[in-house]
C-alpha positions as CSV (number, residue, x, y, z in Angstrom):
1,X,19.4,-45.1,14.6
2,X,18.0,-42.0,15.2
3,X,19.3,-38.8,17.1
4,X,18.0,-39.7,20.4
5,X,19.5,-43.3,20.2
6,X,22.7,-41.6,19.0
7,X,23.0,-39.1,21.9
8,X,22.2,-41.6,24.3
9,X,24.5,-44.4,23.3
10,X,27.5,-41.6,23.7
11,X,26.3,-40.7,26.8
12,X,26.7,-44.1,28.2
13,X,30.4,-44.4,26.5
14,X,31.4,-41.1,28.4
15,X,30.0,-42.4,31.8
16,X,31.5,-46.3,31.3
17,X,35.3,-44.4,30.0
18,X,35.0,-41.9,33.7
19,X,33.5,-43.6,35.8
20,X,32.8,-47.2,34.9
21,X,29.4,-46.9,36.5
22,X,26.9,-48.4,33.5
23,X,23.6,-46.7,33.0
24,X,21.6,-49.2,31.2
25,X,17.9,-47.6,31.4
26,X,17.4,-43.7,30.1
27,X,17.8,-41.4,33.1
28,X,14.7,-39.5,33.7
29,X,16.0,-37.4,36.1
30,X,18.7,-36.1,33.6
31,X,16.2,-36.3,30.5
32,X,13.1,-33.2,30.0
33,X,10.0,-35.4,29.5
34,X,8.2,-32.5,26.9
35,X,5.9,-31.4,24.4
36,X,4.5,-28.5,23.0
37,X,1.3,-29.5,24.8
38,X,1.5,-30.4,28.1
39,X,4.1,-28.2,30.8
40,X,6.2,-28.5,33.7
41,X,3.8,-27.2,36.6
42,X,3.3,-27.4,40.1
43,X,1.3,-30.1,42.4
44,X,1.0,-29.6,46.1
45,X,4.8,-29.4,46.8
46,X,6.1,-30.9,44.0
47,X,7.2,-30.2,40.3
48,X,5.8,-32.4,38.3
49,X,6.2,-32.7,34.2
50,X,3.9,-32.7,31.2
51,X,2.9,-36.7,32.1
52,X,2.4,-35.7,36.1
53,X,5.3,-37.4,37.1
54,X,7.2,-36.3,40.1
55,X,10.4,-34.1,38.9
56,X,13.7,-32.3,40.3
57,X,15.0,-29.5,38.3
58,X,18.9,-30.1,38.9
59,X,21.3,-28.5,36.2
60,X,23.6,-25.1,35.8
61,X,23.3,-21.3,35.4
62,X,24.4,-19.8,31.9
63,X,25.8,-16.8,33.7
64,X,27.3,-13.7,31.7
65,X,25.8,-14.9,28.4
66,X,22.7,-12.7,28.2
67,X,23.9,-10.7,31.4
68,X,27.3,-9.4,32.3
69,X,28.9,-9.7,35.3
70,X,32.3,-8.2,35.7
71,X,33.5,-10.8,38.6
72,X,32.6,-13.8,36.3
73,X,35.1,-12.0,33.9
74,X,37.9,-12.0,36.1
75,X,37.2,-8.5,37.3
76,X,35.6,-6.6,40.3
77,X,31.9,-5.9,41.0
78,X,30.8,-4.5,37.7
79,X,28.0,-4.5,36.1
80,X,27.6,-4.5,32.4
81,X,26.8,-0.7,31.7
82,X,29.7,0.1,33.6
83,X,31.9,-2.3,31.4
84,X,30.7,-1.2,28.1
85,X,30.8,2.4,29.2
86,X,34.5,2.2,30.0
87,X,35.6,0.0,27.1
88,X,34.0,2.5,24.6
89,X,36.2,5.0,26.1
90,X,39.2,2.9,24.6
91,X,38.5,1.3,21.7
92,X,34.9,3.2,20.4
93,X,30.9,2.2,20.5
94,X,31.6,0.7,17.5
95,X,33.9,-2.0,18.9
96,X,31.8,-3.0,22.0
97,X,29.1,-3.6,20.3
98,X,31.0,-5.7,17.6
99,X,32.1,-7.4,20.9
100,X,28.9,-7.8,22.8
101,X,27.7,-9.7,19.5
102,X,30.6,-11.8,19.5
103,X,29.6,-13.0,23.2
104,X,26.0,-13.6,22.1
105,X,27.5,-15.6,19.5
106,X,30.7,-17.6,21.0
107,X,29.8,-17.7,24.9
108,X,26.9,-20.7,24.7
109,X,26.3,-22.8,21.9
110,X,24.5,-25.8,20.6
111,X,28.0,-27.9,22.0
112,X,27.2,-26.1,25.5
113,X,23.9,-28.1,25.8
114,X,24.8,-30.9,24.6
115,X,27.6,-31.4,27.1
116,X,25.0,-30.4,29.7
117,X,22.7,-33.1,28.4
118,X,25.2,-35.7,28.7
119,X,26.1,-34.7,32.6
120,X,22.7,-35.7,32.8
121,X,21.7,-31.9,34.4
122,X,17.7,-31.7,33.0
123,X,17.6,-27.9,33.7
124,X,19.6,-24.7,32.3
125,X,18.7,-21.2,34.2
126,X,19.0,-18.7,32.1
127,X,20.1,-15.1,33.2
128,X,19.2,-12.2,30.5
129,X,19.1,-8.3,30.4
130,X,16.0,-6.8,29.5
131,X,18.3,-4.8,26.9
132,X,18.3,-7.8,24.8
133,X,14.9,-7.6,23.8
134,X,14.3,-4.1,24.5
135,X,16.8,-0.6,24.3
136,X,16.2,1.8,27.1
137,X,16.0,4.7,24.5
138,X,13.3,3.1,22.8
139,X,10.6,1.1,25.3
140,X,7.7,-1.2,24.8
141,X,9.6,-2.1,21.1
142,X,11.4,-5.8,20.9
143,X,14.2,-6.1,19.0
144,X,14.4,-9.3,16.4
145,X,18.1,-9.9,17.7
146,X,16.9,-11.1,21.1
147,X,13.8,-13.1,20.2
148,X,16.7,-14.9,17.8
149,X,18.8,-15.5,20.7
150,X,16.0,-17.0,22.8
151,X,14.3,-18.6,20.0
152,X,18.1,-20.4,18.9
153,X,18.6,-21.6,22.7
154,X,15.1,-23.3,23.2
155,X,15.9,-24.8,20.0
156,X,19.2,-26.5,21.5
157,X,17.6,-27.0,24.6
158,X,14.9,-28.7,22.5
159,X,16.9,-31.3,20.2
160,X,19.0,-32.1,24.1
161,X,16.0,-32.6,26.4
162,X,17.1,-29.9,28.6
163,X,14.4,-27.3,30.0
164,X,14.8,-23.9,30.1
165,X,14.1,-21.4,33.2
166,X,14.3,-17.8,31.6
167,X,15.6,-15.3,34.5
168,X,15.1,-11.9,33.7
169,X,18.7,-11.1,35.5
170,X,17.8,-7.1,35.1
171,X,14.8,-5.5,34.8
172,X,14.4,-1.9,33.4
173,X,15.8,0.3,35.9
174,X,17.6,-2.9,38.2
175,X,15.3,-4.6,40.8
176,X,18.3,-3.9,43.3
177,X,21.2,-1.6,43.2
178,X,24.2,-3.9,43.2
179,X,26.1,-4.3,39.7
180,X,24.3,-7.8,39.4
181,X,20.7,-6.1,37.9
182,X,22.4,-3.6,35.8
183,X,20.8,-1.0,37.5
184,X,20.1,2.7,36.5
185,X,20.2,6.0,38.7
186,X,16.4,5.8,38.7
187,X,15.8,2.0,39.5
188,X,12.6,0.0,39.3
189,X,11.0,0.5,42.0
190,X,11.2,4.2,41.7
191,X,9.7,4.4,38.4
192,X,6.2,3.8,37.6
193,X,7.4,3.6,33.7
194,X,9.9,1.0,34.5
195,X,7.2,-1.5,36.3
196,X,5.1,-0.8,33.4
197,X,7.9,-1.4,31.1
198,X,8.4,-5.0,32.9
199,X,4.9,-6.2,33.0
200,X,5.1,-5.7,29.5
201,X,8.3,-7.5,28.5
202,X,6.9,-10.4,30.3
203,X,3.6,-10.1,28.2
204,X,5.6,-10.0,25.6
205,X,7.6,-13.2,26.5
206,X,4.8,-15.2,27.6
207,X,2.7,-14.6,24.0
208,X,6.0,-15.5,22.0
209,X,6.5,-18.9,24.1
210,X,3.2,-20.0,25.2
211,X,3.2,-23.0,23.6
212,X,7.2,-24.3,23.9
213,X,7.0,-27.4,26.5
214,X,10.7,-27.2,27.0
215,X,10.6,-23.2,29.2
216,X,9.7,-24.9,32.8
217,X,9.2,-21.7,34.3
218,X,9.6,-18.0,33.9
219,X,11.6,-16.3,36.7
220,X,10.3,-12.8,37.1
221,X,13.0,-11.5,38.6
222,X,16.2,-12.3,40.0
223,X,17.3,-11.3,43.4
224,X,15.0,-8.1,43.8
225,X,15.5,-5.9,46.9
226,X,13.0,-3.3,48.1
227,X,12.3,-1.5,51.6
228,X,8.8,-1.9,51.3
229,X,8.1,-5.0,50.2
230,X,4.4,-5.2,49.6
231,X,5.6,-3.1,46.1
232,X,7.3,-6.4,45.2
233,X,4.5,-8.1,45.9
234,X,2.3,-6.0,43.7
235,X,4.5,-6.0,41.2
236,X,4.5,-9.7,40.8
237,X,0.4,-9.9,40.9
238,X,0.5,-7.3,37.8
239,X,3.1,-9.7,36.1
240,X,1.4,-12.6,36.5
241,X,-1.6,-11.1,35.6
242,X,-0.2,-9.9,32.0
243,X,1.4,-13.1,31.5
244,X,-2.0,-15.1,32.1
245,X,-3.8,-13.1,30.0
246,X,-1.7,-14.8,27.5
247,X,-0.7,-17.5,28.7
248,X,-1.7,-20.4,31.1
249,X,0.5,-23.0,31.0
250,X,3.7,-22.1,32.5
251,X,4.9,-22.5,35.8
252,X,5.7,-18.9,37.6
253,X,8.5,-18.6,39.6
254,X,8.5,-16.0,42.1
255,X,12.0,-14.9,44.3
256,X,11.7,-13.8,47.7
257,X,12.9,-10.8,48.7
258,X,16.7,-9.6,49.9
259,X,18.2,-11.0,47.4
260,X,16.5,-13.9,47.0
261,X,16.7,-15.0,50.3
262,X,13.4,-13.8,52.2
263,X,10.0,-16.1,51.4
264,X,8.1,-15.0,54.2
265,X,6.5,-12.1,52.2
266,X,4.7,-14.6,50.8
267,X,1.1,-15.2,52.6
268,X,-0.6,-16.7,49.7
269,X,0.4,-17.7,46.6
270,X,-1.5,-15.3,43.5
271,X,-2.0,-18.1,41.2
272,X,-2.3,-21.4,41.4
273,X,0.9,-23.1,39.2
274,X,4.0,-20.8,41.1
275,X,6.9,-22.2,42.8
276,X,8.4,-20.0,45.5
277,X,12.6,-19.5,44.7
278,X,15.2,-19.1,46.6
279,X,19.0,-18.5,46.3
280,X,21.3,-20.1,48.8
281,X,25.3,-18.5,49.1
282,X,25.5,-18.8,53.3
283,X,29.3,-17.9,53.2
284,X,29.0,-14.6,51.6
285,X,25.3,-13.9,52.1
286,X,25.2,-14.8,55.4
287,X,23.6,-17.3,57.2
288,X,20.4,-18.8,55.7
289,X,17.1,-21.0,57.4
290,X,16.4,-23.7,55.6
291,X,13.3,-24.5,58.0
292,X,12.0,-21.1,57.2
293,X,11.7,-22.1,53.6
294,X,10.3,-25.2,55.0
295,X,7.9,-23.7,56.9
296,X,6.8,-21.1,53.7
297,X,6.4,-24.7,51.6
298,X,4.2,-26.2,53.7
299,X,2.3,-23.5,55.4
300,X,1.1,-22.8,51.6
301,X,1.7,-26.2,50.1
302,X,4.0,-24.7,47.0
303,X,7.2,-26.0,45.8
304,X,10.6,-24.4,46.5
305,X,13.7,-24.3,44.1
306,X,17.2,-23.1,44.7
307,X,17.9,-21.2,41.4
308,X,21.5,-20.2,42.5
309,X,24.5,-21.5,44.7
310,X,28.3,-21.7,45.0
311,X,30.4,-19.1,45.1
312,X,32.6,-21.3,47.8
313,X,35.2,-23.2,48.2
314,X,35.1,-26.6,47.5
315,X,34.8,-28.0,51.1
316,X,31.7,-25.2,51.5
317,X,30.4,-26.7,48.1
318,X,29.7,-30.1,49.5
319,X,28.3,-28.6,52.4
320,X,26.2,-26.4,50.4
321,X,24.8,-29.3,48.1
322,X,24.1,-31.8,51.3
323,X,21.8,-29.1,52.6
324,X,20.2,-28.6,49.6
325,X,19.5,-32.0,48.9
326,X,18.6,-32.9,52.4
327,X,15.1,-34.8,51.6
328,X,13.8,-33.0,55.0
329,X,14.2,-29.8,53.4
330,X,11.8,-30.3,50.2
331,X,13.6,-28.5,48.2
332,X,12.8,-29.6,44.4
333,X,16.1,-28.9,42.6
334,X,18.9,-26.3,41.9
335,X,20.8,-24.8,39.6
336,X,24.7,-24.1,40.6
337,X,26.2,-21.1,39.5
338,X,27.9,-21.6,37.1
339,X,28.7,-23.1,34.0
340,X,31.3,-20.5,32.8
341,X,33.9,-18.0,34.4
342,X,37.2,-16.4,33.4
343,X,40.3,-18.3,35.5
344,X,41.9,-16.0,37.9
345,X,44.0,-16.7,41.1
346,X,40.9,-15.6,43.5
347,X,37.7,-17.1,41.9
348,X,35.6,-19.6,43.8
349,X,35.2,-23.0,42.0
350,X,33.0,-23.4,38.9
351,X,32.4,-25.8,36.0
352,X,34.5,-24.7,33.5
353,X,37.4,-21.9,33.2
354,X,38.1,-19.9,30.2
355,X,42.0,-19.2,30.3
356,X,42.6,-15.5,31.2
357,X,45.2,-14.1,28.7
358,X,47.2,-11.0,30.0
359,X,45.2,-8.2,27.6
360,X,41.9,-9.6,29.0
361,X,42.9,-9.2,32.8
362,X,44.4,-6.1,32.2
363,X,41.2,-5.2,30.6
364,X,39.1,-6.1,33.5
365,X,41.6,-4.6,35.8
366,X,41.3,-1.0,33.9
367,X,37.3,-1.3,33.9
368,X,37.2,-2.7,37.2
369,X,39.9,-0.5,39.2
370,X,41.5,2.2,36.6
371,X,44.3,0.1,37.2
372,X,46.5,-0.4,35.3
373,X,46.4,1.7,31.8
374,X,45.1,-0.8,29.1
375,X,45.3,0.5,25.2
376,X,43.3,0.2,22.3
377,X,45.3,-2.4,20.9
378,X,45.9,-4.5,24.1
379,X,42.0,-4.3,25.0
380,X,40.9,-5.3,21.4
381,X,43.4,-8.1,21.6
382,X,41.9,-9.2,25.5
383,X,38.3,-9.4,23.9
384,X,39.7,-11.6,20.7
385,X,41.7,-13.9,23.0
386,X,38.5,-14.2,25.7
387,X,36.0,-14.9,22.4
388,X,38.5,-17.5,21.3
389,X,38.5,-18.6,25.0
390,X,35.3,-18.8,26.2
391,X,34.2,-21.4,23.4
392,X,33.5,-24.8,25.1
393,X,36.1,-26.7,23.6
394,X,38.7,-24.1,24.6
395,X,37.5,-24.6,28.3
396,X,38.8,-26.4,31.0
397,X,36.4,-28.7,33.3
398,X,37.3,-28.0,37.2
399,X,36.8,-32.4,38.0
400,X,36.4,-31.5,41.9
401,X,32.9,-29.4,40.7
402,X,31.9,-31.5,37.8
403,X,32.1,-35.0,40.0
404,X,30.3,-33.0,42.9
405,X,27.5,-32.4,41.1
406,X,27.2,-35.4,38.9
407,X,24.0,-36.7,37.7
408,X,24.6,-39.7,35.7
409,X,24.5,-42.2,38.6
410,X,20.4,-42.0,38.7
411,X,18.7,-44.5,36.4
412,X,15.4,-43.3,36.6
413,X,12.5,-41.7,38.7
414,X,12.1,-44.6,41.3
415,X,16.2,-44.4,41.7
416,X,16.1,-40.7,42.4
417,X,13.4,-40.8,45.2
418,X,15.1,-43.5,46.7
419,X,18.7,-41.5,46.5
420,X,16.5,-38.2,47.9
421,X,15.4,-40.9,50.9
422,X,19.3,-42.0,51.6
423,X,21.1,-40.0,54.3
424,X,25.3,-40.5,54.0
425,X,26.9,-39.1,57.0
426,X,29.1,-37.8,57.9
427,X,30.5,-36.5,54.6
428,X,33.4,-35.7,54.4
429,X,34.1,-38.8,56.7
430,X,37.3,-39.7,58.6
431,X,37.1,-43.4,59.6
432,X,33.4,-45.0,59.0
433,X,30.6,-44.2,57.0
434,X,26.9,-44.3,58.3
435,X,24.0,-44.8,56.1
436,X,20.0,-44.7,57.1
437,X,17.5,-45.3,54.7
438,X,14.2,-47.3,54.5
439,X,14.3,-49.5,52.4
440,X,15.6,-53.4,52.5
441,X,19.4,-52.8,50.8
442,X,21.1,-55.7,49.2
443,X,24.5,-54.8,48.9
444,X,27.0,-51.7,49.4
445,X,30.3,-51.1,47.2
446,X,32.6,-47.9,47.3
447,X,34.4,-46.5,44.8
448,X,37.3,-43.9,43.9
449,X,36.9,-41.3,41.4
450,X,38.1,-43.0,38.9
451,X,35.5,-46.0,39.6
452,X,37.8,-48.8,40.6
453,X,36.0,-50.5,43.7
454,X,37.8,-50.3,46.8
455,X,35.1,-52.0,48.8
456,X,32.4,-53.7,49.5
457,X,30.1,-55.5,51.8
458,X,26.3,-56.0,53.3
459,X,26.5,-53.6,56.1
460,X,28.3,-50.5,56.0
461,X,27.7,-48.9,58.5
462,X,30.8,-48.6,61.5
463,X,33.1,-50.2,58.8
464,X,36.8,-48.9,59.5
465,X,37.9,-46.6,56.2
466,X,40.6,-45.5,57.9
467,X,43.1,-46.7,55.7
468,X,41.7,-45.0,52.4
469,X,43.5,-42.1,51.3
470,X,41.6,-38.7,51.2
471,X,39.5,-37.8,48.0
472,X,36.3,-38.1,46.3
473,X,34.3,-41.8,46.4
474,X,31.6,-42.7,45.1
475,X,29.0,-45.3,47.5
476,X,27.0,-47.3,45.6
477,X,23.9,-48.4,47.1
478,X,22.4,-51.8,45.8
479,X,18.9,-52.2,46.4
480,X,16.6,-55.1,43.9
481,X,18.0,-55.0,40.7
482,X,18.7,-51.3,40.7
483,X,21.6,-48.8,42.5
484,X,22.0,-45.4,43.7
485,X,24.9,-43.6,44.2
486,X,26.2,-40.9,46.5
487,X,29.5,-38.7,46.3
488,X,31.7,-38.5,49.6
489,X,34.9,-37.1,50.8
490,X,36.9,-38.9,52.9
491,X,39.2,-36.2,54.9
């Protein structure tokens, strides 16, 4: 049996022992189709993979791995200068850095992607600081450390069919001033050098991992904010440009403007294999038009891809992930955000929590606020007790996020296009459950979370649920020999 056969066949025992629903055929939604010769690329408004078949990248954000973010940590809006800074007040230079490797080392590893694998995500976005492959004080020179970082996760990604979307998180200087780029005094689009300095780390990139068939696109950068946005613009044709001259097989992904949230600076597209990206938090972005990204789709026939949402609570979750996979909408996939974070009483729902031990909040508290005084001894013993913490088998699976987003109940491209082609409403439901598709469906049967079937019939639709205690269901939808399934709340 080899390791394919192996991975699978544990896959299925995890999804009969949860959830009872059998997956019998290999789930190409869930599994990267790749090789080192053909690439993930764009076709009219679709992804499609290395064979041309139709795709949806669906999987997770590796946040605060390769890029720190102080409210991930259990601490306020700092970004990862300001945290090092502060902690090497404490406990040295010497010490941070001991810990930053430590977090390169303990925060993802192989048994990360594997798990992601086995929720059947296909997709891993991956945030990094330019200052893992290049130090400020010394530009234009890559450092061996980083490449081994990337190099190691493409290899995992690899070896668990999962691609890879690299995110370069900060640029040199910050593409916007909030703690989320890192940003310097001087920021990118104030400095000449720094542009220059980020056409070339992409050159760079591009040349290393030309030929790797897992990367499904390079995201230029994350969230970039600038008055005058035709500099943005610019500055993604000289990218692009650098990376072609090196590269021509990866898909481009470009982000809009305002955070992510503004595609309609984009008039035509500057090469032909980009997807446009967009990043979708409506409760503390503020309300977002998912017609305008419509619109920007088919006005220039391009893809679009939500590369980050979340940040809500759970109710504002599921309301989040029914817009997103709306089929109207066209939007080819997303990446939730995130896979990681530190527990605390005020954090929004994610996938997994790392518990916060007492020296590690008071840590974050004294970097975040200078509040309340933290020593040397009780912040070297927060940043043991977080490495030890943050490791995957040390972490603690929120179930409300992990069945939300569940992929495991799609057995194969045909499945998934007719789940994108089923509406469910309303969800959450009170009393009946609606459901409009096209095509001629055989049977219906609901289940609870833990799989157990509480009912079933023809014709769901007006059906009196009344009765069913509130929580998360599962409807599976019976159509041939085949079945979809959707996740609904009953109030």
């Amino acid at each position: 049996m080899n390791k394919r056969d192996r991975k699978n066949g544990l896959t299925k025992k995890i999804l009969n022992t949860i959830f009872s629903l059998v997956i019998t055929t290999c789930n190409l939604n869930a599994q990267a189709i790749w090789d080192n010769f053909s690439f993930v690329h764009r076709n009219g408004q679709e992804i499609h993979n290395g064979q041309n078949t139709p795709i949806h990248l669906d999987g997770v954000n590796i946040g605060s791995w390769l890029m720190w973010e102080g409210l991930m940590w259990s601490g306020g809006l700092t970004s990862e200068k300001e945290m090092t800074t502060k902690m090497s007040t404490i406990i040295g230079a010497t010490a941070v850095n001991a810990f930053r490797d430590s977090v390169y080392k303990h925060y993802l590893s192989m048994a990360d992607i594997e798990r992601i694998s086995q929720q059947c995500f296909n997709v891993v976005r991956v945030p990094f600081n330019h200052t893992i492959l290049e130090d400020d004080s010394n530009p234009y020179v890559y450092k061996q450390s980083g490449w081994d970082l990337l190099d190691s996760l493409l290899q995992w990604c690899e070896e668990n069919n999962v691609y890879v979307v690299l995110d370069l998180h900060s640029a040199p200087g910050g593409q916007n001033t909030l703690h989320l780029a890192d940003p310097d005094p001087v920021d990118l689009w104030q400095s000449p050098t720094n542009k220059t300095r980020t056409v070339e780390l992409w050159r760079a990139i591009a040349n290393r991992y030309k030929n790797r068939g897992i990367i499904a696109a390079y995201d230029l950068l994350n969230e970039p904010n600038v008055w005058w946005w035709p500099d943005l613009i610019n500055l993604y044709n000289d990218i692009i440009a650098a990376i072609r001259s090196v590269d021509n097989n990866h898909m481009i992904m470009l982000e809009g403007n305002q955070y992510a949230k503004d595609l309609s600076i984009f008039t035509s597209l500057p090469d032909s294999n980009i997807c446009l990206h967009f990043h979708y938090y409506p409760t503390i972005g503020g309300p977002q038009n998912m017609n305008s990204y419509l619109s920007v789709s088919n006005s220039l026939n391009v893809p679009i891809w939500c590369g980050e949402w979340g940040e809500d609570n759970f109710n504002g979750l599921q309301d989040q992930l029914d817009t997103l996979t709306f089929p109207a909408y066209k939007v080819r996939g997303n990446a939730f955000w995130t896979w990681k974070t530190v527990q605390n009483l005020f954090s929004n729902p994610h996938y997994l929590y790392a518990t916060n031990h007492p020296d590690w909040q008071n840590t974050m508290n004294w970097v975040s606020y200078n509040t309340p005084t933290v020593t040397a001894v009780q912040m070297q013993n927060g940043i043991n007790s977080f490495i030890q913490n943050i490791k995957l088998q040390n972490c603690t699976t929120d179930t409300l996020v992990a069945n939300l987003i569940y992929m495991c109940n799609i057995t194969g491209t045909a499945d998934y296009m007719m789940l994108n082609n089923t509406i469910v409403y309303p969800n959450p439901f009170s009393n009946s459950i609606n459901v409009i598709n096209t095509q001629e469906i055989s049977n219906y049967e609901l289940l609870n979370s833990t799989g157990i079937s509480v009912w079933s019939g023809s014709n769901i639709n007006n059906e009196d649920f009344s009765n069913l205690p509130s929580g998360i269901y599962f409807l599976k939808i019976k159509y041939g020999n085949s079945f979809v399934a959707r996740k609904i709340i009953k109030m």
